[in-house]
BAVEX-667226 format. One line per 5 residues: number of its first residue (from 1); their letters; for each residue x, y, z of N, C-alpha, C. Coordinates in pm, whole numbers, plus 32768, in hexadecimal, padded with zeros to 4 digits. Layout:
<rs>
NUM> a> X:Y:Z:X:Y:Z:X:Y:Z  ...
</rs>
This chain:
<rs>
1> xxxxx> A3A5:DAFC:05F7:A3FC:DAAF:064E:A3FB:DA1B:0625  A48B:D9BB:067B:A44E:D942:0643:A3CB:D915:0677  A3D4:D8AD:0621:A360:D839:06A9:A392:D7FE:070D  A330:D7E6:075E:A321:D7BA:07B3:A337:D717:07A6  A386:D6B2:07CC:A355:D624:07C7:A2EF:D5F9:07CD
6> xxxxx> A29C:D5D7:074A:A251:D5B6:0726:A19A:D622:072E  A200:D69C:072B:A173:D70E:0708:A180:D743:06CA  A141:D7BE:0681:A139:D803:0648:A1AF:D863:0680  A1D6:D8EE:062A:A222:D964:062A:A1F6:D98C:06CF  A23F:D9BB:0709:A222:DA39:0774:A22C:DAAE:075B
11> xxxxx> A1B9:DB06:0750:A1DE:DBA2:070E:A232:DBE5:07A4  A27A:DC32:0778:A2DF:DC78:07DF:A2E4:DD2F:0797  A713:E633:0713:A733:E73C:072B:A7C2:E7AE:06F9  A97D:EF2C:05D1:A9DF:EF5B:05F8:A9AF:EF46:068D  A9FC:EF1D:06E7:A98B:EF09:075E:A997:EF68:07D5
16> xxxxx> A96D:EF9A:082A:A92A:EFEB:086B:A9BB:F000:08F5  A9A2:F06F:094F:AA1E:F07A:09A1:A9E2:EFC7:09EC  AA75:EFD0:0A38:AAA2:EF4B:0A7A:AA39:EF67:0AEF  A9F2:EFB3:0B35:A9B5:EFEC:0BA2:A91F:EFAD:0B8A  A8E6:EFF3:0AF2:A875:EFD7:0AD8:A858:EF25:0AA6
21> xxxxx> A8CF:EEF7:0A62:A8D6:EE52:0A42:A8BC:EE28:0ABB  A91F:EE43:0B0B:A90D:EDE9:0B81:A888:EDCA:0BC1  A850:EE5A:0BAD:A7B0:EE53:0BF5:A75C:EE08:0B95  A764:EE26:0B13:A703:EDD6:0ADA:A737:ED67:0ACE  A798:ED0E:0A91:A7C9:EC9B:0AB6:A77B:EC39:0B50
26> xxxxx> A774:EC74:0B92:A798:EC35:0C26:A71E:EC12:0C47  A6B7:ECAB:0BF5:A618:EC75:0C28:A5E5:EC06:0BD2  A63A:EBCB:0B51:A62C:EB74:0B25:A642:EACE:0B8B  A6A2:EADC:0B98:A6C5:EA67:0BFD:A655:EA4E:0C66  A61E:EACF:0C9D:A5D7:EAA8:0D1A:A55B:EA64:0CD9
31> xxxxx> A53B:EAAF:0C52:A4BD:EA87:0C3C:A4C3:E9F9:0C29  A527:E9EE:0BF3:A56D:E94C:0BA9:A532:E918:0C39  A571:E923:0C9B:A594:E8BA:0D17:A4FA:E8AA:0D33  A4A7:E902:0D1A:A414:E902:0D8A:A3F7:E8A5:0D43  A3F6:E8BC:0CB3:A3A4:E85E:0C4C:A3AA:E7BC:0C84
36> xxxxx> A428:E7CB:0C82:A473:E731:0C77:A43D:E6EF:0D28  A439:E755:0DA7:A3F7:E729:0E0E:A375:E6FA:0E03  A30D:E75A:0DD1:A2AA:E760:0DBE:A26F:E6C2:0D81  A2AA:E6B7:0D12:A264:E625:0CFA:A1FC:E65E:0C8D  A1CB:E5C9:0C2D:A167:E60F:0BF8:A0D0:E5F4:0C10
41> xxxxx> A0D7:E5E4:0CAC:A023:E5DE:0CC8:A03E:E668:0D5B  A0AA:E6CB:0D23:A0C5:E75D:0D7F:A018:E7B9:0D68  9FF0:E786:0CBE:9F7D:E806:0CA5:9EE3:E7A8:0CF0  9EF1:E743:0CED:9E73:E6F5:0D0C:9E61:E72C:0D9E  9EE1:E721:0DDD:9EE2:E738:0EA3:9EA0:E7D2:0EC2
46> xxxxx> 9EDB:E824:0E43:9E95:E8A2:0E5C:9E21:E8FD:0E2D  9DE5:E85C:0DCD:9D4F:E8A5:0DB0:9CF4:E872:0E21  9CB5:E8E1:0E4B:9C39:E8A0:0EA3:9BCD:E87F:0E6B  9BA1:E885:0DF9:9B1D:E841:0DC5:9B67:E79A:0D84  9BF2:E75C:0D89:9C01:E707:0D42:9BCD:E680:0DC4
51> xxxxx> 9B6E:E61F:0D61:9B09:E5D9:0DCD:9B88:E587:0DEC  9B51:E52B:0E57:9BB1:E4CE:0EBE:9BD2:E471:0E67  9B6D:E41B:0E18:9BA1:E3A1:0DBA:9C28:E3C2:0D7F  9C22:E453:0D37:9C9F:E454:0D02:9D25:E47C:0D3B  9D02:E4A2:0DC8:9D69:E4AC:0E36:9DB7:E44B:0E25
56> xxxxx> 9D6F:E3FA:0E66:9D90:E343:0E84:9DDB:E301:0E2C  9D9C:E30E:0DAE:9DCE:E304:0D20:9E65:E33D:0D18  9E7D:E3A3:0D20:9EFF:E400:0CFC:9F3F:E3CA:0D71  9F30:E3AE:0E0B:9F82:E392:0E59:9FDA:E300:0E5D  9F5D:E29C:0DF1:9F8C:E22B:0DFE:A022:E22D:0D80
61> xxxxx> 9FF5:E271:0D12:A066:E27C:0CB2:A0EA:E2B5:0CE6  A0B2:E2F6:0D5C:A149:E331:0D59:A18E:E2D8:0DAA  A162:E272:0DD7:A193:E221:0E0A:A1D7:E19A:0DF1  A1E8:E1AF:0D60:A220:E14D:0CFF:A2A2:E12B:0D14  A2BF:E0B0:0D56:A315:E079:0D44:A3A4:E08F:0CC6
66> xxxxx> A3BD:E0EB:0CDC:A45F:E102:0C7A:A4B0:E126:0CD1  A51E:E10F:0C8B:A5CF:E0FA:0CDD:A61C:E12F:0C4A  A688:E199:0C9A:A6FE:E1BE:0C45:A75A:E171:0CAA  A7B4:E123:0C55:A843:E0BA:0C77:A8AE:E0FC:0C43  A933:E121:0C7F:A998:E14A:0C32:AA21:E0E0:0C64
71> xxxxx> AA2E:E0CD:0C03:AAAE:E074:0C25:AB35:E082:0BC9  ABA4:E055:0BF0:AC30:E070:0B91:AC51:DFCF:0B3B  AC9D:DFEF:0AC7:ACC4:DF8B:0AA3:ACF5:DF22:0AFE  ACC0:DEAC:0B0A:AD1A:DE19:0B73:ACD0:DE14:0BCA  AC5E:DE93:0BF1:AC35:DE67:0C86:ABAF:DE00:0C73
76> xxxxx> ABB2:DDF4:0CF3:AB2C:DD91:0CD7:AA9E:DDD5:0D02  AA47:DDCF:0CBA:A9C8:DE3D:0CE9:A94A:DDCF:0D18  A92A:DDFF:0D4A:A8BF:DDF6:0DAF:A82F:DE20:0D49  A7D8:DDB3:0D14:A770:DDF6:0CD3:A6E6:DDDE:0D21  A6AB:DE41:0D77:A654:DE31:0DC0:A5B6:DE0B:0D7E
81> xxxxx> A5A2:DDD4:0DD4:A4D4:DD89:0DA6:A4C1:DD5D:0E17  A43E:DD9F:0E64:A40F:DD90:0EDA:A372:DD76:0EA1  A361:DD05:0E8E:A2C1:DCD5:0E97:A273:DCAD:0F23  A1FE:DC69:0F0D:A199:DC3E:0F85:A1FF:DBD9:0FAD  A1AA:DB98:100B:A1EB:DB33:1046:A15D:DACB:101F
86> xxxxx> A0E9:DAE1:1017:A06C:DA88:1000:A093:DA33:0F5A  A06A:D9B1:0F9C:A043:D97F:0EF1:A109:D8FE:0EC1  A0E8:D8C3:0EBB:A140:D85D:0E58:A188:D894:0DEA  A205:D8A2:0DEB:A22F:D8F8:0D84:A241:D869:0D00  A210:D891:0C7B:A1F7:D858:0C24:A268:D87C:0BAA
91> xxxxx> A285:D90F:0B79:A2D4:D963:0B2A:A322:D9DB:0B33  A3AB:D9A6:0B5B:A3E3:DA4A:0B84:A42B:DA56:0B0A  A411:DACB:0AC9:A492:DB26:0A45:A4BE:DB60:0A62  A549:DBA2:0A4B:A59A:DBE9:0A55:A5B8:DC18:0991  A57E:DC7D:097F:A573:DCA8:0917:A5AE:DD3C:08F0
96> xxxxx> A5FA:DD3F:0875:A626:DDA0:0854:A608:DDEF:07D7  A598:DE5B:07EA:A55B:DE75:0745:A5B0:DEC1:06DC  A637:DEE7:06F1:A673:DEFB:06A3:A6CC:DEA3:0658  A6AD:DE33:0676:A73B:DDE7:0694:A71D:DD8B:05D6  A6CA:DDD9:05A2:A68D:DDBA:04DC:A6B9:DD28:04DD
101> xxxxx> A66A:DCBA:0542:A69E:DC36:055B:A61A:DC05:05A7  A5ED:DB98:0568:A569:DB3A:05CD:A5E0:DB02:0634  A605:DB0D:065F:A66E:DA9C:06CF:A64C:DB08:071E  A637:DAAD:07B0:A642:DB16:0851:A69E:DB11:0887  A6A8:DB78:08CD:A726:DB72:091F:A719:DAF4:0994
106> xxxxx> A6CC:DAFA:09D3:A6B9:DA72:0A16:A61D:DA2C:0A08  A63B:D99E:0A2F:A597:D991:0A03:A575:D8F0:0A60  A513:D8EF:0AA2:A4CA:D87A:0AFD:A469:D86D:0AF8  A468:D7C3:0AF9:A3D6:D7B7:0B05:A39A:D743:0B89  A33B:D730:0BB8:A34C:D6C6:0C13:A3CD:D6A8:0C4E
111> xxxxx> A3ED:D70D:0C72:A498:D6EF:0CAE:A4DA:D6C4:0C78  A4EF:D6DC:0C02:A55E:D698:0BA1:A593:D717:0B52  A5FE:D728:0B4A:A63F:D796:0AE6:A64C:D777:0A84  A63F:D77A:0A24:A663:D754:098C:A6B2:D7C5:094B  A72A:D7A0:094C:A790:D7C3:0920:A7C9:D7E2:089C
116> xxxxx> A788:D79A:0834:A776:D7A4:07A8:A75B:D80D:0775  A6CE:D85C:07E3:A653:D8AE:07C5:A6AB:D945:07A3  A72D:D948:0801:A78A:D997:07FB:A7C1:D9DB:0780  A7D0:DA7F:07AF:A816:DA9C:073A:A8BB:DA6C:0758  A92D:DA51:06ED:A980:DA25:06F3:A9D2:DA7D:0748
121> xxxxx> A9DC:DAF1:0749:AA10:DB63:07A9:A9F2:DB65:0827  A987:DB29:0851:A973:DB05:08E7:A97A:DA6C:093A  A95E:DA2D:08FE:A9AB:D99E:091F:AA21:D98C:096C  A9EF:D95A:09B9:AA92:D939:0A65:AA88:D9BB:0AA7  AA4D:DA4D:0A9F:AA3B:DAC5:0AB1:AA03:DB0D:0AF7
126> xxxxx> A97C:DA89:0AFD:A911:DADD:0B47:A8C7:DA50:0B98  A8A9:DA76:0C26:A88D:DA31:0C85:A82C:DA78:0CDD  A7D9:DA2B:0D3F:A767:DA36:0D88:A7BB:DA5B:0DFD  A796:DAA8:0E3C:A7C1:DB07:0ED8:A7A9:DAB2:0F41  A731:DA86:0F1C:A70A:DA3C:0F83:A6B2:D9D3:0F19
131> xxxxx> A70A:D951:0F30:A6E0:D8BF:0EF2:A62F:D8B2:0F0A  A630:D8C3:0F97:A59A:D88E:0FD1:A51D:D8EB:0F9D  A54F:D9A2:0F81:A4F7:D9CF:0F4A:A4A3:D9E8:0FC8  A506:D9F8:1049:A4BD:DA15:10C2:A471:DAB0:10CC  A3CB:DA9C:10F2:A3A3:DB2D:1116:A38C:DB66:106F
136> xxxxx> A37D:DB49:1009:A36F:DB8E:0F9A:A3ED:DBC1:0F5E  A45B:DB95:0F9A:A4DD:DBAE:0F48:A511:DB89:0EBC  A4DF:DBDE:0E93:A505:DB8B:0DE1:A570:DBF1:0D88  A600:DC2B:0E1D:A66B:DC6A:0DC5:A6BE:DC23:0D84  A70D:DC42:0D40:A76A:DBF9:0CF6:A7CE:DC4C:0D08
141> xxxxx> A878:DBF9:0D10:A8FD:DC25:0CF5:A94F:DC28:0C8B  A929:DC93:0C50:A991:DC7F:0B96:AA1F:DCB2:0BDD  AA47:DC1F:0BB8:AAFF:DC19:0BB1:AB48:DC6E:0B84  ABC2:DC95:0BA8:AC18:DCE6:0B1A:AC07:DD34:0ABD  ABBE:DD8E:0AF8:AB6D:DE16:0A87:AB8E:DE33:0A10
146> xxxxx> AB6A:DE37:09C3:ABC0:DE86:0932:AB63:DEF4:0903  ABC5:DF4D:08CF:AB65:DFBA:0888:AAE1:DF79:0822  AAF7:DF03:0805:AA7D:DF16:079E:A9F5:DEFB:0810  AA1A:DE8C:0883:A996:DEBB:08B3:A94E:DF25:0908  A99E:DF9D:08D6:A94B:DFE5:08E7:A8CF:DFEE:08B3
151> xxxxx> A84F:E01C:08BF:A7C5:E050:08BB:A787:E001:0912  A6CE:DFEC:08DF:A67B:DFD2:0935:A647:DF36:092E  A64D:DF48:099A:A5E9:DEA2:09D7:A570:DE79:09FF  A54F:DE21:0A15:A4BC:DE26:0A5A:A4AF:DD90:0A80  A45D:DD81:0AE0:A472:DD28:0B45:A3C7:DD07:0B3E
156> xxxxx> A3B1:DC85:0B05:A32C:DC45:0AD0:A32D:DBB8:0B31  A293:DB94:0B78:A28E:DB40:0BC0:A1CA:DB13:0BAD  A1C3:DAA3:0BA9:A169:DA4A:0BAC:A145:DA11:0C05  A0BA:DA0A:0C63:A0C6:D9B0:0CA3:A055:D93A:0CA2  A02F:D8CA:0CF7:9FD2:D895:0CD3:9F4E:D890:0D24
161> xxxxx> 9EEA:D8B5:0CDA:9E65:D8CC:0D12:9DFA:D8AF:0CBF  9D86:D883:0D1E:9D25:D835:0CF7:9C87:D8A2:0C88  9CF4:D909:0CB0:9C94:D985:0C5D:9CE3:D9A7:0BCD  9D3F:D972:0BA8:9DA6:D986:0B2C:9DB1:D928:0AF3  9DB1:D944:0A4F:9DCA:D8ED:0A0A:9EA7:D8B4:0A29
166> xxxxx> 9E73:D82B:09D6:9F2C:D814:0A1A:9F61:D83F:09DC  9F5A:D864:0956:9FA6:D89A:08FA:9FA4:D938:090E  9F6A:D98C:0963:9F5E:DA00:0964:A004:DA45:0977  A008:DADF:093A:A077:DB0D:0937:A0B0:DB3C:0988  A0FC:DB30:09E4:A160:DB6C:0A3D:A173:DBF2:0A58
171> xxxxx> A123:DC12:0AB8:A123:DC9A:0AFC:A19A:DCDD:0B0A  A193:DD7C:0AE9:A226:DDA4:0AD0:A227:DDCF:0B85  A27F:DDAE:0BD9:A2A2:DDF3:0C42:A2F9:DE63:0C5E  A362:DE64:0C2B:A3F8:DECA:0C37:A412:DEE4:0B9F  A44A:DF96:0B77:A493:DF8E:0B34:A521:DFFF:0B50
176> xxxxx> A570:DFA5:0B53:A5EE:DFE5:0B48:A639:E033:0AD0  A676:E097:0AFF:A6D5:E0E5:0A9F:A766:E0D7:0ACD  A7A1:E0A4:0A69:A844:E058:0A9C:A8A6:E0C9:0A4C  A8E2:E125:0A94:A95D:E16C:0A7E:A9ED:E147:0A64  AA25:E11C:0A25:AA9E:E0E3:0A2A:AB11:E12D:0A0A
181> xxxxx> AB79:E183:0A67:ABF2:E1CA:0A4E:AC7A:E179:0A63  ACA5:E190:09B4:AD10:E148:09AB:AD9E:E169:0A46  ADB7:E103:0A6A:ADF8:E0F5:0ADC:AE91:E137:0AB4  AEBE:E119:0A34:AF3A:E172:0A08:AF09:E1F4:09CC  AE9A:E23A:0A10:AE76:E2B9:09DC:AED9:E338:0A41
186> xxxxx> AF1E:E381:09FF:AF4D:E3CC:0A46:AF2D:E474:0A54  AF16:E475:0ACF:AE9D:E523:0AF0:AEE6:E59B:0AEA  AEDC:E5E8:0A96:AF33:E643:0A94:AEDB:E6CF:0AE0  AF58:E712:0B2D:AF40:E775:0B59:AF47:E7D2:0B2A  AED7:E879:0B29:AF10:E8FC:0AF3:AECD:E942:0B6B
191> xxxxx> AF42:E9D3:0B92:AF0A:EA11:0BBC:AF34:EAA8:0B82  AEBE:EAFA:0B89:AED8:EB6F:0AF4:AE95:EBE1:0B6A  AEB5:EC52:0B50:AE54:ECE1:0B90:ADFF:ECF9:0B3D  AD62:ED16:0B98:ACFC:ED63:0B3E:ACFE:EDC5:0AC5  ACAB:EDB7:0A6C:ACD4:EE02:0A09:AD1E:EDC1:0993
196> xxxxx> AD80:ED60:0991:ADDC:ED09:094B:AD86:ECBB:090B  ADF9:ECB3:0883:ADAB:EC46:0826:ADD7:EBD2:0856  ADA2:EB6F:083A:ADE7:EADD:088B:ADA1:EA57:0867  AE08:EA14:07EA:AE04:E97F:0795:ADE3:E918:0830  AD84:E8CD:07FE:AD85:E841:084D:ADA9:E7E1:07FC
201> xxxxx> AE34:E7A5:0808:AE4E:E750:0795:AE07:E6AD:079D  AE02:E668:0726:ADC9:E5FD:0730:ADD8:E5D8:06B2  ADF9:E55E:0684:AE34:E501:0619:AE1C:E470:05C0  ADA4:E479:0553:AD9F:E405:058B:ADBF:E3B9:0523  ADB2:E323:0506:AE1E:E2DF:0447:AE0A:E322:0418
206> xxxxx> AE69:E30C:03A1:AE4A:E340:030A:AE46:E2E7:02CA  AE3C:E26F:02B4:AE08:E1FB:028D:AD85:E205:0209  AD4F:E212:0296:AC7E:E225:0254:AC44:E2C2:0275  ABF2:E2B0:022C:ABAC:E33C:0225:AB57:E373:02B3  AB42:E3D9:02EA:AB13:E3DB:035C:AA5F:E40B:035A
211> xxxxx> AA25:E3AA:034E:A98F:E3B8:0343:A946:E41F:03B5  A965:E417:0416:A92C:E45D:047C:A993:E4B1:0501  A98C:E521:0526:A9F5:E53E:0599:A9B2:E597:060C  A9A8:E567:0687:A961:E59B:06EF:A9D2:E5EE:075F  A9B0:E657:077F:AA14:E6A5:07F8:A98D:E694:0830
216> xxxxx> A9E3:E686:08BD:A95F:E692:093B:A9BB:E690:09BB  A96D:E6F6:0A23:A998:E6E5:0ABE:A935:E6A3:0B07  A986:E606:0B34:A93B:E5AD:0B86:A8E4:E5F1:0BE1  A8E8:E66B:0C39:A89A:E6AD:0C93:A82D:E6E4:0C74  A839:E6F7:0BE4:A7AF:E73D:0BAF:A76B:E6FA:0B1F
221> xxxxx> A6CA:E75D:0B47:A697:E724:0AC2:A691:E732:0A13  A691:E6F3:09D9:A6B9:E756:0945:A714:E736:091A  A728:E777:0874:A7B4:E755:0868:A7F0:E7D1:086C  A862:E7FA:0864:A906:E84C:0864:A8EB:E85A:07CB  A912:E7D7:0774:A90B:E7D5:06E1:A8F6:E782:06DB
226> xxxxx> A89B:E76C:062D:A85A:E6F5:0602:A87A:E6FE:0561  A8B3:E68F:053C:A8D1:E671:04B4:A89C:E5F1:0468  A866:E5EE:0401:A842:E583:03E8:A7EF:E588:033B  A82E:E510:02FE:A81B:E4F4:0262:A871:E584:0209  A8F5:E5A4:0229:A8F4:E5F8:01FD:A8FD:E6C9:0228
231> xxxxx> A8E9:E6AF:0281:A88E:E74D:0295:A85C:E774:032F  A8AB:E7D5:0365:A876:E806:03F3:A7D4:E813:03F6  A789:E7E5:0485:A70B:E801:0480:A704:E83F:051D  A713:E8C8:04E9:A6D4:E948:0550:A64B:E919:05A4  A5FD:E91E:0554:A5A7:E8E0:0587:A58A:E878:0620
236> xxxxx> A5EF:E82D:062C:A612:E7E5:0658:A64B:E7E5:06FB  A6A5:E861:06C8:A6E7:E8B1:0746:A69D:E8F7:079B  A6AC:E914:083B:A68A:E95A:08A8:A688:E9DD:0878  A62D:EA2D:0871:A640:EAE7:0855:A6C7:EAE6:087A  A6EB:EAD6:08CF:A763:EAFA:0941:A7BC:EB01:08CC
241> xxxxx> A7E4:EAA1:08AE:A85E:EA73:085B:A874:EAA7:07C3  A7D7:EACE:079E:A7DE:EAF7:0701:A835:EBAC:06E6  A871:EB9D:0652:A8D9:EBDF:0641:A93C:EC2F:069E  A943:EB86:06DA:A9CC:EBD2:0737:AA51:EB29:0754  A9FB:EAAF:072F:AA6B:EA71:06F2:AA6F:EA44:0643
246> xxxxx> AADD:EA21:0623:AAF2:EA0D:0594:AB4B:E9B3:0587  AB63:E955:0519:ABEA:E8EA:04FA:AC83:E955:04E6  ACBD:E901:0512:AD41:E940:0521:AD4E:E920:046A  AD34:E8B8:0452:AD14:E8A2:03B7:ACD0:E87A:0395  AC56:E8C3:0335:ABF4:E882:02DE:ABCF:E812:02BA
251> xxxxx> AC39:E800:0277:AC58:E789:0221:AC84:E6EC:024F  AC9F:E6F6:02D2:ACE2:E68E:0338:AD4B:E643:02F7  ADAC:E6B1:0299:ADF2:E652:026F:AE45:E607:02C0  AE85:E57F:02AD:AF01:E539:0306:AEB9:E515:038A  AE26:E51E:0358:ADDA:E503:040A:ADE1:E549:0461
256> xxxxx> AE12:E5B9:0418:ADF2:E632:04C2:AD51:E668:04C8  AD35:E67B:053D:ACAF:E678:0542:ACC8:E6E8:05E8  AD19:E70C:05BF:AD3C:E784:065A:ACCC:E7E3:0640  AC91:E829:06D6:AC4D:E879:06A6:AC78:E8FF:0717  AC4F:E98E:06E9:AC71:EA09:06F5:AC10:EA59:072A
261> xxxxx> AC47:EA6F:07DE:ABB4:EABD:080C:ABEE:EB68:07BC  ABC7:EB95:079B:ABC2:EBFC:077C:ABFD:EC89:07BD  ABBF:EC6A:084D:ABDE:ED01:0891:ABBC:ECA1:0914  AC17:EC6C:096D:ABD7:EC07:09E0:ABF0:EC76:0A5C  AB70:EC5A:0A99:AB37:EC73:0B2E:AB4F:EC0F:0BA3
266> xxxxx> AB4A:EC49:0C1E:AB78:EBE9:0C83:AAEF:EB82:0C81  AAB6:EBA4:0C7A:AA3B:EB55:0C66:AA31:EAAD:0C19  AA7A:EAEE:0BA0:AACE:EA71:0B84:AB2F:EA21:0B8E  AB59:EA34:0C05:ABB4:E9C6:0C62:AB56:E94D:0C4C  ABAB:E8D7:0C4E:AB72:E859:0C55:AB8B:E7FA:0C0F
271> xxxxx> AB6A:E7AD:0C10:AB69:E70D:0BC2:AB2F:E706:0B2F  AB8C:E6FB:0AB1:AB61:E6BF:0A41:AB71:E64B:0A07  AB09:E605:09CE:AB24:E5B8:0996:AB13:E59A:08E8  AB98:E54B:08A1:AB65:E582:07FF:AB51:E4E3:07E1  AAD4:E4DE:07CC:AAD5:E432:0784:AA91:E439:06ED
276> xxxxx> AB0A:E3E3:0690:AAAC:E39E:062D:AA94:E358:05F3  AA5B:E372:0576:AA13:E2F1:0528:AA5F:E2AE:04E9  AAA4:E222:04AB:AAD9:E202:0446:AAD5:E171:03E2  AAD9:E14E:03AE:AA94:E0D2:035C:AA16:E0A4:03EF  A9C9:E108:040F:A924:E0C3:0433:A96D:E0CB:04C4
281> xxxxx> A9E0:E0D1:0510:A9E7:E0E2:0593:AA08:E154:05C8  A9CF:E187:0646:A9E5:E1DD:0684:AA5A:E1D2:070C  AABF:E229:0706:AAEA:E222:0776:AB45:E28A:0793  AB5B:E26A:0839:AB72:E31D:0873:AC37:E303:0830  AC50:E381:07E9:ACCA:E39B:07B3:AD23:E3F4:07FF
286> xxxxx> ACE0:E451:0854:AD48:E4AF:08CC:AD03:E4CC:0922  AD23:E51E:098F:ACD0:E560:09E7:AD5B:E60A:0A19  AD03:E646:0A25:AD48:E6F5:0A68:AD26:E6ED:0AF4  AD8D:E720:0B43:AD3B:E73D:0BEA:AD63:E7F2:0B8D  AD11:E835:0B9E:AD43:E8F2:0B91:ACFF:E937:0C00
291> xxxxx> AD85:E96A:0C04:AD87:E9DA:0C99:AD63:EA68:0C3D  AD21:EAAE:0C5A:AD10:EB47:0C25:AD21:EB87:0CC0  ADA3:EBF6:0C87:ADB6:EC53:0D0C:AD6F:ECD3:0D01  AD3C:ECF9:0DA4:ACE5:ED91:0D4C:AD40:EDCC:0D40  ACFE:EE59:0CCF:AD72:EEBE:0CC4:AD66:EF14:0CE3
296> xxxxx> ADCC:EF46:0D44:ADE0:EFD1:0DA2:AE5E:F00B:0D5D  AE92:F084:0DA6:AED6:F111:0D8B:AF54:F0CF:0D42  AF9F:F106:0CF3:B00B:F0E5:0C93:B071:F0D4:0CD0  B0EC:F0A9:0CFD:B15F:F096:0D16:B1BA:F14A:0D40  B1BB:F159:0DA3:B1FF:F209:0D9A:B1A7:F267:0DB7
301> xxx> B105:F240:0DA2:B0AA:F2B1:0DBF:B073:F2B1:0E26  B04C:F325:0E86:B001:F329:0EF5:B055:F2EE:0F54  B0B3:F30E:0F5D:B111:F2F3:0FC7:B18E:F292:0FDC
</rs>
């Protein structure tokens, strides 16, 4: 990072009847969902020989301060940091570790903003919620969203005490994950009967090469599909999902990057989203709402 006036650096994812999919499919999801309730201090709660220290231990982590933010192109987001209220605030950052730049997104010291300290992309942009910093309030308002700032933040604060060195490093308090959907993104609808093959289209330049490509449903955990350097990674994907979606084309030529559930179940009704990679940025390129209808008796039969 820079310096400080007059200090040193500040460190800062042939097949079986439709009957039997469905069942195995579905017990996938549930398992998915427990997992994802459960948490990962679910096995600590249910060993009884695991001693109390590490109770305490696992309860305090899970209690980590993170925030998912989603916002649209133009809006103005709200980046939350709820610190103490004890102590003289000395150093607040507003820091972005992707952002391959020593400049912060915002930066104070002794009540002074220094504005310089700024990366050039956030400048006039980003402002204090509350000036006074009343109660441990140390959110910030990024102006006018744009897709690039999307990713993560983190919210670094200093204060002054007679047990710390002055130069000591700035405690991380908050870190945020910033979503950004282009505001001229337009959602396309499908609705198909069980059993049906059924494209989720999605498009993205042809400009530059596409380094990485993620399908995912916001509701769940995992990916749908995962592409990246080249080459699908199975691996990657929910059981659920493996050989049963595929690229509508391999090759993504012209930037299509649509992808093909295979044989879709009502189960897979829901929300997709296709985002990807391109000269080093990520961003969401379409989204599907898909309706899957179940399938009952044929048209003419049974009455």
């Amino acid at each position: 990072m820079k310096e400080e006036p007059g200090s040193v650096s500040i460190n800062h994812m042939n097949p079986p009847s439709n009957t039997k999919n469905e069942l195995r499919r579905s017990s996938f999801l549930v398992k998915r969902s427990l997992k994802a309730d459960e948490g990962p201090c679910a096995e600590m709660r249910s060993a009884s020989w695991m001693l109390v220290p590490w109770l305490l231990l696992c309860s305090e982590g899970s209690q980590q301060k993170t925030k998912q933010e989603e916002a649209k192109t133009g809006d103005d987001v709200l980046l939350w940091c709820q610190g103490s209220r004890d102590g003289a605030v000395e150093v607040l950052e507003w820091v972005k570790p992707d952002l391959k730049s020593d400049d912060y997104v915002f930066f104070l010291r002794d009540n002074q903003i220094y504005d310089d300290y700024q990366h050039p992309s956030f400048r006039s942009r980003v402002r204090l919620r509350d000036p006074e910093m009343t109660d441990g309030d140390f959110s910030v308002v990024l102006k006018d969203v744009t897709l690039h700032d999307a990713g993560s933040y983190e919210c670094r604060v200093r204060k002054s005490s007679s047990e710390r060195r002055k130069r000591a490093t700035p405690e991380l308090i908050t870190s945020i994950k910033l979503k950004v959907q282009d505001s001229a993104l337009v959602q396309t609808h499908i609705t198909t009967d069980a059993g049906n093959r059924v494209t989720l289209p999605c498009r993205a330049g042809s400009s530059s090469s596409i380094t990485a490509l993620e399908w995912v449903r916001p509701d769940k955990v995992d990916f749908v599909f995962w592409y990246r350097d080249g080459r699908s990674h199975p691996e990657k994907q929910h059981p659920y999902y493996k050989n049963w979606v595929e690229l509508q084309d391999e090759h993504m030529e012209d930037g299509d990057v649509s992808l093909t559930v295979i044989e879709a179940m009502n189960i897979d009704s829901g929300m997709y989203e296709c985002w990807v990679n391109q000269d080093g940025t990520k961003r969401q390129m379409g989204s599907v709402q898909l309706h899957v209808r179940p399938s009952g008796p044929r048209k003419g039969v049974g009455g």
